[in-house]
Structures are given as C-alpha cells and as structure tokens.
C-alpha positions in Angstrom: 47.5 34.3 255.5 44.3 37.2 256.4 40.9 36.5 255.5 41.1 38.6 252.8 44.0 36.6 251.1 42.0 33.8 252.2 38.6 34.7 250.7 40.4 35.7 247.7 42.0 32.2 246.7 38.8 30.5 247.7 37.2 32.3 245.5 39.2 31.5 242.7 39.8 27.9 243.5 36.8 26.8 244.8 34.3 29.3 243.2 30.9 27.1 243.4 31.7 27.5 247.6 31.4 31.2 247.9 30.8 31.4 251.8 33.6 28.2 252.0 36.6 30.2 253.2 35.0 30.9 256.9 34.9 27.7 257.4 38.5 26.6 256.2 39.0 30.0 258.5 37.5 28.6 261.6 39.1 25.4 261.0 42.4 26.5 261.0 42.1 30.2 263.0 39.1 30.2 265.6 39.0 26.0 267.0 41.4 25.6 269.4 42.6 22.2 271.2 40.1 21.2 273.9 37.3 22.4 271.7 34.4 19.9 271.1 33.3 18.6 267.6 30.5 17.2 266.4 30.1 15.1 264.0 26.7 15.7 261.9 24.7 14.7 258.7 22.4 17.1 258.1 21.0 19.9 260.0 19.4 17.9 263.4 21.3 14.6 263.5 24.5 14.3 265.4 26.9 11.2 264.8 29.1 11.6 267.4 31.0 14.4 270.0 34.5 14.5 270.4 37.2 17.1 271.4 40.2 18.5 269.4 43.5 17.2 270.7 45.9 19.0 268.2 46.7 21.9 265.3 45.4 21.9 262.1 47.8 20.6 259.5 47.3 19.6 255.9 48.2 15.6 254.9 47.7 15.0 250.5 48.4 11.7 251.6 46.0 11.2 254.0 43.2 13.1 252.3 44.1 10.4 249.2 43.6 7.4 251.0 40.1 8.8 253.2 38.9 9.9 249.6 40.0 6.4 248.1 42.4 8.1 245.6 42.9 11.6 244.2 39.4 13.4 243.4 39.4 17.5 243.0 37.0 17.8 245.4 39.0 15.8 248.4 40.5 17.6 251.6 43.7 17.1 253.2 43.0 19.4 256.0 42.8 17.5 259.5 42.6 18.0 263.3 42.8 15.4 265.5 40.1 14.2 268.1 39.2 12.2 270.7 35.6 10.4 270.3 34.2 10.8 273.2 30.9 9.4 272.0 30.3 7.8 268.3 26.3 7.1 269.0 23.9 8.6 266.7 21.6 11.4 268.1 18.7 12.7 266.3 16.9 16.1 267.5 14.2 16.2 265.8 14.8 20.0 264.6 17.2 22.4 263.1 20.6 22.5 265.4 23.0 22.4 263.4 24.2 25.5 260.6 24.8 24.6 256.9 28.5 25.5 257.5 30.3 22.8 257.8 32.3 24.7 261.0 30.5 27.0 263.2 29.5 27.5 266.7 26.9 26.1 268.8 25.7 29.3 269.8 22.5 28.6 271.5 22.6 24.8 271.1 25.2 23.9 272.7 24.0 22.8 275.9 21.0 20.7 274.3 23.9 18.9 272.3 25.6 18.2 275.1 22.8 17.0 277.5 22.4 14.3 274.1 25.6 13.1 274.8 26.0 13.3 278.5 28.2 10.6 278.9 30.8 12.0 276.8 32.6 13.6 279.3 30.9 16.9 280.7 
C-alpha cells in the first residue's frame, strides 16, 4: 500500500486521527530492526528504551487480550523489542513529538545519555 492509499483509508476509518496514517506509516515503512524505541507518556517523560528486534505484523488476537477484549479503538499492530532499560526518566521539558512515532531528531543523544546503561 502508498501513502496515499494509506492516508485515504485512515481517513475514512479513523477520521477523528487526521495526521494518524504517518505514524501507522513509520511504523510499518520507515523503523527498521535495530532501531531504538522509547517508551513515553507525555511529551518529557520516558518509561523505558528498547530496540526493535523484528517486522511489523498485525495480531487481532493479541491486540484483544492487551486491550482486555474487543474495543474499536484497540490496535493489533506490533514490533517486537528488546528492553534495554524499563526505568522512568523524566526531562523536565518537551522531547518528545505528539506523534506517537517519530524521530528523535535533535534529542536523541540527550535521551540516550538518560539511559546510558542501556546499551550504547
């Protein structure tokens, strides 16, 4: 599927989540295996860094049981990673983008120093 199709069907589907389908993009076109993740709430506090260790692929079953049952506005989309650290890191200012996948960009390093031990 091209972005296009993509953005398309997003917007029909999911139509209170305009800017959604870049994400759902990135997840499944632009992180590769060996990328890092991190795992935020909000825009300046990280939960933990990890790295991706396979594809994307979609599981209805899994996404069920992490949702606690069928709910329209669960996802069965899923990459697999490594924790490499699970501690909670707070920055004290705006890091992280309102997507919920992006790039670092300029804070990636300052992420990583937070989680130094996590295998750089």
């Amino acid at each position: 599927m091209d972005a296009a199709t993509l953005k398309r069907e997003m917007k029909i589907h999911y139509p209170d989540e305009p800017g959604g389908w870049r994400s759902v993009w990135a997840f499944y076109q632009k992180m590769r295996v060996g990328d890092y993740v991190v795992a935020r709430t909000g825009r300046s506090t990280a939960l933990g860094i990890g790295r991706v260790t396979s594809s994307a692929y979609k599981d209805d079953v899994r996404g069920q049981e992490r949702a606690g049952g069928y709910h329209p506005w669960f996802k069965s989309h899923f990459r697999n990673v490594e924790w490499l650290s699970t501690k909670q890191e707070e920055f004290g200012h705006i890091v992280f983008a309102i997507a919920t996948v992006t790039q670092l960009g300029t804070h990636l390093e300052e992420v990583l120093a937070g989680y130094n031990d996590a295998g750089r």
